[in-house]
KOLPA-812873 format. One record per residue (C-alpha): residue in three letters; x, y, z. Coordinates in Angstrom, 3 decimals, padded with zeros to 6 digits. Example, Ala and Ser with C-alpha at 12.3 -4.5 7.8 and 13.67 -1.06 7.14 Angstrom:
{'ALA' {012.300 -004.500 007.800}}
{'SER' {013.670 -001.060 007.140}}
***
This chain:
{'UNK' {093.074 089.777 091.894}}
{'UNK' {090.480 091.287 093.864}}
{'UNK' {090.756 090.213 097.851}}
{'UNK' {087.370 090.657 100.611}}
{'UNK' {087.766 092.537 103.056}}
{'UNK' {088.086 091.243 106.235}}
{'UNK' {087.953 087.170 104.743}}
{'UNK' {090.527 085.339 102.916}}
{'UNK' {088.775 085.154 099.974}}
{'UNK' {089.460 086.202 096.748}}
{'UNK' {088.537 086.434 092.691}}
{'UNK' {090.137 086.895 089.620}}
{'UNK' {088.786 090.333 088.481}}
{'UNK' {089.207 091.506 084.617}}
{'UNK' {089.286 095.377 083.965}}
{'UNK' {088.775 097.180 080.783}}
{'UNK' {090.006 100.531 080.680}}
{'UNK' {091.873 103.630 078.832}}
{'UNK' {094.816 105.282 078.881}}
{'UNK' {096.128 108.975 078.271}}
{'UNK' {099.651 110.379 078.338}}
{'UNK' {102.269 112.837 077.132}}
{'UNK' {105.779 112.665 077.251}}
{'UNK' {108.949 113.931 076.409}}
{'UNK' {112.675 113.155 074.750}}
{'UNK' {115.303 115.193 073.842}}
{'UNK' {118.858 114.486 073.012}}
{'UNK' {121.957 115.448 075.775}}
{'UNK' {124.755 113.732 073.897}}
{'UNK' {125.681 112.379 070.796}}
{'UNK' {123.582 109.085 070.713}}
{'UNK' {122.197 109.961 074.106}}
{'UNK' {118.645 110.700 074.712}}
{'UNK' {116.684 111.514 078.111}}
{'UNK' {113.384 111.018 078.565}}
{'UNK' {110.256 111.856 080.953}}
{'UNK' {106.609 110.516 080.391}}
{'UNK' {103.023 110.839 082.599}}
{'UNK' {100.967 108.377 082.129}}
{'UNK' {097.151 108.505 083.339}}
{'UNK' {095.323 105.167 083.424}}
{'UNK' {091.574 104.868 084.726}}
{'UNK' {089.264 101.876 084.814}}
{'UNK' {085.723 101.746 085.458}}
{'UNK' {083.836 100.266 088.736}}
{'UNK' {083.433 096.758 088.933}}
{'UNK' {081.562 094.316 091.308}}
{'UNK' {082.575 091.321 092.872}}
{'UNK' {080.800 088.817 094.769}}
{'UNK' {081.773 086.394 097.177}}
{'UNK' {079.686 083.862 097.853}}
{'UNK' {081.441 082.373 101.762}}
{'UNK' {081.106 085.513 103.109}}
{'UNK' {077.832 086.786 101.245}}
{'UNK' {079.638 089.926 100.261}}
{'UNK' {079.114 092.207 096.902}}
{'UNK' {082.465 094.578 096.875}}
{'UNK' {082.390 097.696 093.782}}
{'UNK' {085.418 099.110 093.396}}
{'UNK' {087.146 101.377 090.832}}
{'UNK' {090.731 101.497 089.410}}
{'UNK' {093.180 104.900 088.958}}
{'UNK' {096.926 105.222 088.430}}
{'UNK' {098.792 107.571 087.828}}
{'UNK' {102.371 107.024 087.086}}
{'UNK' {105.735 109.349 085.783}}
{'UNK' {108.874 107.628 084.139}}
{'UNK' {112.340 108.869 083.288}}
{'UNK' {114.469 107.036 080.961}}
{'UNK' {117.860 107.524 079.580}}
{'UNK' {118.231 105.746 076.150}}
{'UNK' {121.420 104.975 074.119}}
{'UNK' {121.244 104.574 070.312}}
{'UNK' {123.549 102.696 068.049}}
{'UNK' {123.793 104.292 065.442}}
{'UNK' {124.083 103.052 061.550}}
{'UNK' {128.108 103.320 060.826}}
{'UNK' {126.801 104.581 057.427}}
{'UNK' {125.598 107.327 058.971}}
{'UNK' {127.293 110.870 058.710}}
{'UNK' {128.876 111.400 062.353}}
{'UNK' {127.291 114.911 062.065}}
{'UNK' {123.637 113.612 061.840}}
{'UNK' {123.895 112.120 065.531}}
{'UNK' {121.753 114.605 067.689}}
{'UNK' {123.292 116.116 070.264}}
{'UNK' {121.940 119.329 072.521}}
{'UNK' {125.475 121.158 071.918}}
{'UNK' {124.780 121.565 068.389}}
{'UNK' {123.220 124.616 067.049}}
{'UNK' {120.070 123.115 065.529}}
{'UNK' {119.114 122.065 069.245}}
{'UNK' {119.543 124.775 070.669}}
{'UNK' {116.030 125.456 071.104}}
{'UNK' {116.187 122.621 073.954}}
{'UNK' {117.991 122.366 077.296}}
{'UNK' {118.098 119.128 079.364}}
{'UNK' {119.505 119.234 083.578}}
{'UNK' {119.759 116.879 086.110}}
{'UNK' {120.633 116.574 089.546}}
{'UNK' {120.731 114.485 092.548}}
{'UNK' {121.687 114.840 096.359}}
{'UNK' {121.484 112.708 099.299}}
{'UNK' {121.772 114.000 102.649}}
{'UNK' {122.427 111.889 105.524}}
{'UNK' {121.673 114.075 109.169}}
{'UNK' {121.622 113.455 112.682}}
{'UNK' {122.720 114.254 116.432}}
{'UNK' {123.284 112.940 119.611}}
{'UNK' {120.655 112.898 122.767}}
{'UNK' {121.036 116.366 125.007}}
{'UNK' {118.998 118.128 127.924}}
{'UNK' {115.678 117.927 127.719}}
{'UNK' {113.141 118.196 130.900}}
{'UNK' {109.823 118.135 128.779}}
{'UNK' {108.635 117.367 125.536}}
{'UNK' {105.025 118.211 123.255}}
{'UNK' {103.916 117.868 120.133}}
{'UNK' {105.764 119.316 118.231}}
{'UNK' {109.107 119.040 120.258}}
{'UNK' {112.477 117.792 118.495}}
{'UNK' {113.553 114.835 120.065}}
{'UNK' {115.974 114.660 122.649}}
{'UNK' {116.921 110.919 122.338}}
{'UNK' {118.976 111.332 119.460}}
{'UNK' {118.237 110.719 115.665}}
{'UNK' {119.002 110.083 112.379}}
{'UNK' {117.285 111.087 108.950}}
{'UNK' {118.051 110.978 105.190}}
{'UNK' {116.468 112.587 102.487}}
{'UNK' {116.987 111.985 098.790}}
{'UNK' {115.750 113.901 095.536}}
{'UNK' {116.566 113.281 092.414}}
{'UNK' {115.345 116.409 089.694}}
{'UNK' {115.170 116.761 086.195}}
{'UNK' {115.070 120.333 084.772}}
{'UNK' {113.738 120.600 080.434}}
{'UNK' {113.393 123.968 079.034}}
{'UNK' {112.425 124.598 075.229}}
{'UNK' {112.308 128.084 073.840}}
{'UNK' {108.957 129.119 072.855}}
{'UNK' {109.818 132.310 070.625}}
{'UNK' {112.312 135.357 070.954}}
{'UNK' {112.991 135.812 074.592}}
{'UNK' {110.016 133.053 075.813}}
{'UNK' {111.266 129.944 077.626}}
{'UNK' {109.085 127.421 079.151}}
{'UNK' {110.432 125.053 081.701}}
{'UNK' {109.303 121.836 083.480}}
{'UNK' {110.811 120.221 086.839}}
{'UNK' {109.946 116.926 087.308}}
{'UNK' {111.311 115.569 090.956}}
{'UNK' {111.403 111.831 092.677}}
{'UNK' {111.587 112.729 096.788}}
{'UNK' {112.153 110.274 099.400}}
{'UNK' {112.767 110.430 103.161}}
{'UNK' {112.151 112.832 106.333}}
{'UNK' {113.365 115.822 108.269}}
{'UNK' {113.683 115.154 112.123}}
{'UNK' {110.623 114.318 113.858}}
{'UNK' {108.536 114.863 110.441}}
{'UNK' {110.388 118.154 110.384}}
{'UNK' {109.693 119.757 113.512}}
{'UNK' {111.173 121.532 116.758}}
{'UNK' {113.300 123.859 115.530}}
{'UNK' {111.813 127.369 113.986}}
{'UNK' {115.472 127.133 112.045}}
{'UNK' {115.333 124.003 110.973}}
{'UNK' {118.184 122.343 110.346}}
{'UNK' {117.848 120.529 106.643}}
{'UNK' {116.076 122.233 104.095}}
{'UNK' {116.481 119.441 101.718}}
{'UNK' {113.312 117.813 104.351}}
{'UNK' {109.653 118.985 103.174}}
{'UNK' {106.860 119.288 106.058}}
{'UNK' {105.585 115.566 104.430}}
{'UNK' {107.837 112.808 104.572}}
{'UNK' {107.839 109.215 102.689}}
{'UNK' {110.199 106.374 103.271}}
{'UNK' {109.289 105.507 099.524}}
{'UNK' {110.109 107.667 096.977}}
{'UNK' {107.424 109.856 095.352}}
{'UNK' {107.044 111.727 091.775}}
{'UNK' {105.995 115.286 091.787}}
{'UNK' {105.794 118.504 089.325}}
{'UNK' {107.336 120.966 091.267}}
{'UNK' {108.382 123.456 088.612}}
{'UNK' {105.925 124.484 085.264}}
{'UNK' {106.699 127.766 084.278}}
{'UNK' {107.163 130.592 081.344}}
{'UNK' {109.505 133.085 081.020}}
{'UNK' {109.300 136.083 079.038}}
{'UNK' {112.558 138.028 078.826}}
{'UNK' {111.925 141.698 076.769}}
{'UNK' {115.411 143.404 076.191}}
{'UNK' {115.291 147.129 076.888}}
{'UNK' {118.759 148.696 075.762}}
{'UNK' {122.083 149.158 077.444}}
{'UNK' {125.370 146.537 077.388}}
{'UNK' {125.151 143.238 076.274}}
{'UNK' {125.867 140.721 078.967}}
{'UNK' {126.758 137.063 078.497}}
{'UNK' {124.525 134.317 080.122}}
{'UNK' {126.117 131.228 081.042}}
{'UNK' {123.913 127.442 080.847}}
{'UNK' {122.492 127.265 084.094}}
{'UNK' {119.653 125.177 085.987}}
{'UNK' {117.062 126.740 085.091}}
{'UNK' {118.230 128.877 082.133}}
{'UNK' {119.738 129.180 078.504}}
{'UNK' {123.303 130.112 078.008}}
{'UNK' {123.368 133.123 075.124}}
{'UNK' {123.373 136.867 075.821}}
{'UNK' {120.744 138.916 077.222}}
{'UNK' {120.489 143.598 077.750}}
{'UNK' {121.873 144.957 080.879}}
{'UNK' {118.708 146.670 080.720}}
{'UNK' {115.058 144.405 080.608}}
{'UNK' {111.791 143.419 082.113}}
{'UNK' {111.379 139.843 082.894}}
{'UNK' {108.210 138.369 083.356}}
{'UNK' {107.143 134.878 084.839}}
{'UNK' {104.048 133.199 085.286}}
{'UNK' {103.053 129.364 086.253}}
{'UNK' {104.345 127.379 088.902}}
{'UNK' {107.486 127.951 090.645}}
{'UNK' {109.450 128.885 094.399}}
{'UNK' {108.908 132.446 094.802}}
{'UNK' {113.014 132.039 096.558}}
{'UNK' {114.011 130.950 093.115}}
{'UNK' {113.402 134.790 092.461}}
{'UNK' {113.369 137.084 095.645}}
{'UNK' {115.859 137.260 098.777}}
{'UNK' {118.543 135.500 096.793}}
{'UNK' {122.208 135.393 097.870}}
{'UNK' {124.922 134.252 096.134}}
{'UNK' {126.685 132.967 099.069}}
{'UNK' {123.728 130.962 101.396}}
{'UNK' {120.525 130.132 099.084}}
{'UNK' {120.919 126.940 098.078}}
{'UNK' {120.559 123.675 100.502}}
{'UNK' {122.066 121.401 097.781}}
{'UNK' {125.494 123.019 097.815}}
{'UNK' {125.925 125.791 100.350}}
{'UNK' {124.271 125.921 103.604}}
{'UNK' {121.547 123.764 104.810}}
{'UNK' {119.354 125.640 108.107}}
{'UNK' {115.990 126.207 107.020}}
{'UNK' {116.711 129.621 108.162}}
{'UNK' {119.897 130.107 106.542}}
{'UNK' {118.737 130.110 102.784}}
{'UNK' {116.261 132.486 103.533}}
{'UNK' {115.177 135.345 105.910}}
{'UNK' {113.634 133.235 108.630}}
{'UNK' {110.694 136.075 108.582}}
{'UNK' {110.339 135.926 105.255}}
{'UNK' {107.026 134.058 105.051}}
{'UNK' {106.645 132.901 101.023}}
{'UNK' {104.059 131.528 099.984}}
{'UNK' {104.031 127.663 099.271}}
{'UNK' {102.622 124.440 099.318}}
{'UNK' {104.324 121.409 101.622}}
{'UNK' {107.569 121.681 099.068}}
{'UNK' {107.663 125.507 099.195}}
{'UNK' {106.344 125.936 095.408}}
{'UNK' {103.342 128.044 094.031}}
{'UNK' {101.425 129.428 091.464}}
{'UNK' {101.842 132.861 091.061}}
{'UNK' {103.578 135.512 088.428}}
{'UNK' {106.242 137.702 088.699}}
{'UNK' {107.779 140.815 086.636}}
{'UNK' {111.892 141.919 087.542}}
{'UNK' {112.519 145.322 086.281}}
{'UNK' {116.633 145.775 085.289}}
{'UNK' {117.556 149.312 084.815}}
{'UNK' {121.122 150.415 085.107}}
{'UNK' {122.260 149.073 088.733}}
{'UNK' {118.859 149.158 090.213}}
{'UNK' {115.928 145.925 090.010}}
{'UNK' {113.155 146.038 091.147}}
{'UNK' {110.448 143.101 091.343}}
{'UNK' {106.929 142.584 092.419}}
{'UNK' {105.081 139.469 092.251}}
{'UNK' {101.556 138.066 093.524}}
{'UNK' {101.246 134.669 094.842}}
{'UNK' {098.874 131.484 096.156}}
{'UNK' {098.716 131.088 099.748}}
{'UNK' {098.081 127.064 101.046}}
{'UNK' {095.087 126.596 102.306}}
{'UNK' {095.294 127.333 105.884}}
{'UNK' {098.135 128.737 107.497}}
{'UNK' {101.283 125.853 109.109}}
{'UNK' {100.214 123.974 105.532}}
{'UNK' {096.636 123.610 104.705}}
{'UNK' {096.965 120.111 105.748}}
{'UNK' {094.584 117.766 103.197}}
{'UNK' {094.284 114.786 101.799}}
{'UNK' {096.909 115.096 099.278}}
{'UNK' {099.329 116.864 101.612}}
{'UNK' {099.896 120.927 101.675}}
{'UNK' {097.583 122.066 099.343}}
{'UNK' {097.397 125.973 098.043}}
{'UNK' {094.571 127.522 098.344}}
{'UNK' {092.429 126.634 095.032}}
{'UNK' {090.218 129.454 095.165}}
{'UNK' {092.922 131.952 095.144}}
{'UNK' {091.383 134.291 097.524}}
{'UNK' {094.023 133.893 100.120}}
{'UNK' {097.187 135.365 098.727}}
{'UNK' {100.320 137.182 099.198}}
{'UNK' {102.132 139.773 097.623}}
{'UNK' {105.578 140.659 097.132}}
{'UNK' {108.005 143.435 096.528}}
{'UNK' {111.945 143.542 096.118}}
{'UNK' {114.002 146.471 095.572}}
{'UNK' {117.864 145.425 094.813}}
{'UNK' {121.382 147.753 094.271}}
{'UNK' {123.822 146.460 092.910}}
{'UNK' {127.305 148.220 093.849}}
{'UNK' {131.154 147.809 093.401}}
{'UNK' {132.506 148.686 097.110}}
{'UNK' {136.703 149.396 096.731}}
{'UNK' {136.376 147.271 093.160}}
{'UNK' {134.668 144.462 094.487}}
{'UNK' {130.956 143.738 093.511}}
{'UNK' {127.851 143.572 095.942}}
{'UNK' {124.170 144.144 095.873}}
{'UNK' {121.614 145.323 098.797}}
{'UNK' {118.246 143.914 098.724}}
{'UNK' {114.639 145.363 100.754}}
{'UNK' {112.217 142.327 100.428}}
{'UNK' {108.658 142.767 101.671}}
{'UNK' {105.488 141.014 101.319}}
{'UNK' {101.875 141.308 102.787}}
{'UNK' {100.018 137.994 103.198}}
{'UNK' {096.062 138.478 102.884}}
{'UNK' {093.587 135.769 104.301}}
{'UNK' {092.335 133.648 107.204}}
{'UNK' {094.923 134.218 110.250}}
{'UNK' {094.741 134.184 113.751}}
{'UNK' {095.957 136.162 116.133}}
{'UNK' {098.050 135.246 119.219}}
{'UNK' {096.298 137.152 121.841}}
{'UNK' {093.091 136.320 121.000}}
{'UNK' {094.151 132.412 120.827}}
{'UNK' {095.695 133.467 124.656}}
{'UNK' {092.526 134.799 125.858}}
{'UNK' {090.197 132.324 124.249}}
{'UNK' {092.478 129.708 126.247}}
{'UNK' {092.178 131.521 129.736}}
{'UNK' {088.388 131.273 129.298}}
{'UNK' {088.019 127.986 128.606}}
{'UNK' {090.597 126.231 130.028}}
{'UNK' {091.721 124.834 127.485}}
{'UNK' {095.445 124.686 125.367}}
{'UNK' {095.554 127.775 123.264}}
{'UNK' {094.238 126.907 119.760}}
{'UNK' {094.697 129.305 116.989}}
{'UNK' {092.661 127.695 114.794}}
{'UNK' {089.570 128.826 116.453}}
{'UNK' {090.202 132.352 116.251}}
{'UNK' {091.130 132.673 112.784}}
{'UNK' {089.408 136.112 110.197}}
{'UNK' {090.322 137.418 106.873}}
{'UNK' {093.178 139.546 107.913}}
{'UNK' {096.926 141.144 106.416}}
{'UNK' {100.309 140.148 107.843}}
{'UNK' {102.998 142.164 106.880}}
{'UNK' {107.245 141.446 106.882}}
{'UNK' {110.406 143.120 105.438}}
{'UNK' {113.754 141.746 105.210}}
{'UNK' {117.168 143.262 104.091}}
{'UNK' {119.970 140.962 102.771}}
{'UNK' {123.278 141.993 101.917}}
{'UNK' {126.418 140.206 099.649}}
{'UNK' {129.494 141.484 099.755}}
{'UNK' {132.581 139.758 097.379}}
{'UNK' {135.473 141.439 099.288}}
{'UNK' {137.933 139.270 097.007}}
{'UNK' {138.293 136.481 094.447}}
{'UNK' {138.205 133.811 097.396}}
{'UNK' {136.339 135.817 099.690}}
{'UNK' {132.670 136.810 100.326}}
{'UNK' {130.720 137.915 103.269}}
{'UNK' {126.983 138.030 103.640}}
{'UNK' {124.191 139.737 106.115}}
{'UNK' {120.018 138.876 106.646}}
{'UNK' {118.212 140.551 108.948}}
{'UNK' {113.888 140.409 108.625}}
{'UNK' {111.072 141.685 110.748}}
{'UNK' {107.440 140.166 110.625}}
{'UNK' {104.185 140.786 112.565}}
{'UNK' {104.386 138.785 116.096}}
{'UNK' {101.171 139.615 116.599}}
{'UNK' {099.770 137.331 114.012}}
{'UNK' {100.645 133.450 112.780}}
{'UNK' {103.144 132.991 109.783}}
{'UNK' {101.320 130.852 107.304}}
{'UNK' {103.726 128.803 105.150}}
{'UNK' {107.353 129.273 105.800}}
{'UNK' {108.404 128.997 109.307}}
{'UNK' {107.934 130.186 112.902}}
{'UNK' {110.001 133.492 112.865}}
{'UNK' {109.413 136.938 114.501}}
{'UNK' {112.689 138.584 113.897}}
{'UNK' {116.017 137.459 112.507}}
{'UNK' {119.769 138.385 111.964}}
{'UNK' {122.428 136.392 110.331}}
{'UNK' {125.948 136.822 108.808}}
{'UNK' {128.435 134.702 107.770}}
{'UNK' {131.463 134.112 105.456}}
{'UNK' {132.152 132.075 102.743}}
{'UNK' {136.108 130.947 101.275}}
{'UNK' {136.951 129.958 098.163}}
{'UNK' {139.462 126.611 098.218}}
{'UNK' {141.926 128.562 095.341}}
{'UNK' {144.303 129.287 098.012}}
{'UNK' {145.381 125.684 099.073}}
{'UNK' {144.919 124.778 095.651}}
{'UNK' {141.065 123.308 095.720}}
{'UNK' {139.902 126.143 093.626}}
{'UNK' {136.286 124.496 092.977}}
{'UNK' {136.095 123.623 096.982}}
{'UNK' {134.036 125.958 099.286}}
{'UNK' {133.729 126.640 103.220}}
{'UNK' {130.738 128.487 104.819}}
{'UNK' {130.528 129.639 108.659}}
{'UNK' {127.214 131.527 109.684}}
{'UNK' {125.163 132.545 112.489}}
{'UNK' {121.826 133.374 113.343}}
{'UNK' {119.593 134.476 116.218}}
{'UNK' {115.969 133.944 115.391}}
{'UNK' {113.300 135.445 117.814}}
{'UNK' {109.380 135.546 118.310}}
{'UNK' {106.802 138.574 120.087}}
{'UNK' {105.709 138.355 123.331}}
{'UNK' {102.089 137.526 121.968}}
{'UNK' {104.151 134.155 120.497}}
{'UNK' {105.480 133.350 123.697}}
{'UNK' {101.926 133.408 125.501}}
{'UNK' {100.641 131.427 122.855}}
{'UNK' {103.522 128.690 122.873}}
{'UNK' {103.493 128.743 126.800}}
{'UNK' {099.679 127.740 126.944}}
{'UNK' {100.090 124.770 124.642}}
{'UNK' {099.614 126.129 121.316}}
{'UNK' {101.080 124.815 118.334}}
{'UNK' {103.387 126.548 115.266}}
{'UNK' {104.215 125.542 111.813}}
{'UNK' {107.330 123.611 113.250}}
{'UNK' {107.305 124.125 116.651}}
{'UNK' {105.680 123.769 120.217}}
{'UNK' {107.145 121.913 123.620}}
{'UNK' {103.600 122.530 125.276}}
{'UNK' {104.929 125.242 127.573}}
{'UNK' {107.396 128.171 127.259}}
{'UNK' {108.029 128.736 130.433}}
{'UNK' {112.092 129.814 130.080}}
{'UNK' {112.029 131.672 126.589}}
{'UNK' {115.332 131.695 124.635}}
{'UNK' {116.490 132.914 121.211}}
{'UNK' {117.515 130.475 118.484}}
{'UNK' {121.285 130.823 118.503}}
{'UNK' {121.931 128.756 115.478}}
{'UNK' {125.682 128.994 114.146}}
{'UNK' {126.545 126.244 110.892}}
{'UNK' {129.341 125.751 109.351}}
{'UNK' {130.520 123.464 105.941}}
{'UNK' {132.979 122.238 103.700}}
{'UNK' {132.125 121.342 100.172}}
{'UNK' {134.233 119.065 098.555}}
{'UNK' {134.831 118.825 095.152}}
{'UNK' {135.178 115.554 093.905}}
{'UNK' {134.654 115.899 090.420}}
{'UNK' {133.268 119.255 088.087}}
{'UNK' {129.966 117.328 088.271}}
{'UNK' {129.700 115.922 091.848}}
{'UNK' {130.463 117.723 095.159}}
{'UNK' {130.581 115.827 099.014}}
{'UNK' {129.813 118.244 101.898}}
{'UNK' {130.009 117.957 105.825}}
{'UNK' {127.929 120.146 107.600}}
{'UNK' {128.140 120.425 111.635}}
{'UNK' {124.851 122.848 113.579}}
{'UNK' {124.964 123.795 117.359}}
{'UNK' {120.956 124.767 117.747}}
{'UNK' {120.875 126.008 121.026}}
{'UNK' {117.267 126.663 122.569}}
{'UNK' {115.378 124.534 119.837}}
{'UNK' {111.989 125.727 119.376}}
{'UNK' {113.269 129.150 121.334}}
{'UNK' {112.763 126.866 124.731}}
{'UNK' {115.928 127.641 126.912}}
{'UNK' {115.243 124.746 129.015}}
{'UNK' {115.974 122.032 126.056}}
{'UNK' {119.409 121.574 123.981}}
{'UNK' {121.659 122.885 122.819}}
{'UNK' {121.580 120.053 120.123}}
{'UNK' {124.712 119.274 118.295}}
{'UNK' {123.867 118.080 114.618}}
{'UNK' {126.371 116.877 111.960}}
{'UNK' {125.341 115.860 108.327}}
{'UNK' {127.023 114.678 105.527}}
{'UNK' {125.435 115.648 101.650}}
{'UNK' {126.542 113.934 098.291}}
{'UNK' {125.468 116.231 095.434}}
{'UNK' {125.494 115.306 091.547}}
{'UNK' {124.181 117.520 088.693}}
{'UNK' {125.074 117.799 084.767}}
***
């Protein structure tokens, strides 16, 4: 049915078009199949006319549209039990088939707040949910290659569209929300693993990997589309939103400014270098399109062109302090494109009279930022962990997150010792800071990637301290309450402190 616009009439409107898709199943279980499918469906522009209004509308037709299905066969009794497929049997071993799912429910209660702007948090109080729900395929290519696709549905929003906080408090929110859920590709990417010698380590089934054994000793290449966190500044003990810690800030560096579109995924390619205890890792990367985004039509776009990129370098130890294993990681990364800097967005403002804008003072120029992150297992239930980053104040972050300087710590308990061995409890802290060049540009109105009350008058650190327990419910499904105290949200000392409790249901097989 084709409706005018602006009338209440209407006419039946046939289309003839085409179709074009490719899909996926694979087996998980015996009878048990999963599937995924994109299908791409155009029709061509017709025309309509409707004779009340005197109107002639043309219009075209696209959809685009990706299903996941989970399919049970019965099989024929007659049928040898051994012939039903199954991904735990050696002949499909070439595929491997993950899921997961978590809901997170977060919100606070109303606190001190003289002033708001743009890009404030809310001091009335609020309450958000976010939901994803991810499927993870990988198929083994030849010896050592693995390619692997993430499919995600994503539904729901951060607090106030995720904004006023540099540390903000649920990275399970992207920068675009949706109260309906939404299909993306987040993950496409190849893996080349090329053994080099030394002892030969077992590999368990993971997320994103094969279970089988792999050299103490190799260079591992990747290349595609993928998060550049899914391979530097991890941390065994706060990386991972879905079952550890939540703060933006927390599962990263806050000044560690990867590259990423809206959802914090790029194209790039990477190469990890294992020798004895020592890594070391380089990889080049897409910037979006603009820095706080590259707002477009279709959301946070990278950069198609490529020419604004970043680059980055890891070095990691790995150590056993008084028998107990650790590793020390040096991230760094220089960011190379359009950027503007602070004091020329100040002094731009001053002569016109106008709120500081940075995006009128923006030239091809680097920003550099180095990080060190430590883990530390001091005993079987028992783990500490340290962050601490530097990045140039004098010149806007681009994709991550509005962070000069950080330093966090924190601890994390095993549940073995009142007999919850699979439950976990994390307490952390962080102060997160910004230059002086920052606080002249916030304090004449400008506006950050997540933050910006309009003035700055009474500049504060983030003090950001978080705390969790993960329950385990069952080996395949965990429930976690998480409780924040942000004080000085968006580094404004005359707003907060905001109190912010969530709960988080996590399932994944």
């Amino acid at each position: 049915m084709q409706l005018g616009p602006g009338v209440d009439e209407s006419r039946l409107l046939w289309r003839f078009g085409w179709a074009a898709g490719a899909g996926v199943e694979v087996p998980i279980a015996p009878s048990w199949t999963v599937k995924g499918e994109f299908l791409w469906t155009g029709f061509p522009t017709q025309t309509v006319y409707y004779p009340l209004s005197g109107q002639r509308i043309s219009s075209d037709l696209a959809l685009e549209q990706f299903r996941l299905g989970l399919n049970y066969r019965f099989d024929d009794s007659s049928r040898p039990a051994a012939f039903a497929p199954s991904r735990f049997v050696p002949v499909m071993d070439i595929f491997a088939v993950h899921g997961q799912a978590t809901f997170t429910d977060q919100g606070y209660p109303s606190f001190r707040s003289p002033y708001e702007g743009t890009n404030s948090l809310s001091s009335g109080g609020q309450n958000r949910e976010t939901f994803d729900l991810t499927l993870s395929v990988g198929v083994k290519l030849w010896q050592g290659a693995e390619f692997w696709a993430n499919p995600e549905i994503d539904q729901g929003f951060g607090f106030n569209n995720t904004h006023g906080v540099a540390g903000f408090p649920s990275a399970e929110s992207y920068k675009l929300g949706s109260a309906y859920p939404y299909a993306r590709l987040q993950r496409a990417f190849l893996r080349q693993t090329i053994n080099l010698g030394g002892e030969t380590e077992k590999v368990d089934d993971d997320f994103y990997q094969f279970a089988g054994t792999r050299s103490t000793d190799r260079l591992v290449l990747t290349v595609g589309r993928f998060g550049i966190a899914d391979i530097f500044d991890t941390n065994k003990y706060a990386n991972n939103p879905k079952v550890d810690f939540l703060n933006w800030s927390m599962i990263n560096a806050g000044t560690f400014d990867y590259a990423g579109d809206g959802w914090g995924y790029s194209y790039g390619a990477a190469a990890e270098w294992y020798t004895g205890r020592w890594t070391l890792r380089a990889g080049i990367f897409d910037l979006s399109n603009t820095p706080a985004g590259g707002d477009s039509p279709t959301g946070y776009a990278l950069d198609p062109t490529f020419q604004q990129f970043e680059l980055v370098g890891e070095v990691e130890e790995r150590h056993d302090l008084w028998g107990q294993p650790g590793k020390i990681k040096i991230t760094g990364y220089l960011e190379r494109g359009s950027m503007g800097d602070y004091s020329d967005a100040v002094a731009l403002a001053q002569a016109t009279g106008q709120p500081a804008d940075i995006n009128a003072v923006r030239s091809y120029t680097s920003r550099p930022g180095v990080s060190m992150n430590v883990e530390q297992q001091v005993n079987d239930n028992f783990g500490v962990f340290f962050r601490a980053g530097w990045a140039d104040g004098h010149k806007e972050p681009w994709d991550f997150t509005d962070v000069d300087h950080t330093v966090q710590g924190g601890v994390s308990i095993n549940g073995k010792s009142w007999g919850r061995p699979d439950d976990t409890i994390g307490i952390a802290g962080i102060v997160n800071g910004i230059s002086n060049d920052q606080i002249a540009f916030l304090n004449g109105g400008g506006i950050g990637i997540l933050i910006g009350d309009g003035q700055l008058t009474n500049y504060g650190t983030e003090k950001i301290l978080e705390a969790y327990y993960s329950y385990a419910m069952i080996p395949s499904t965990r429930f976690t309450l998480d409780y924040q105290l942000v004080g000085n949200p968006g580094y404004n000392a005359d707003r907060g402190p905001a109190n912010i409790f969530a709960a988080r249901v996590h399932w994944q097989f």
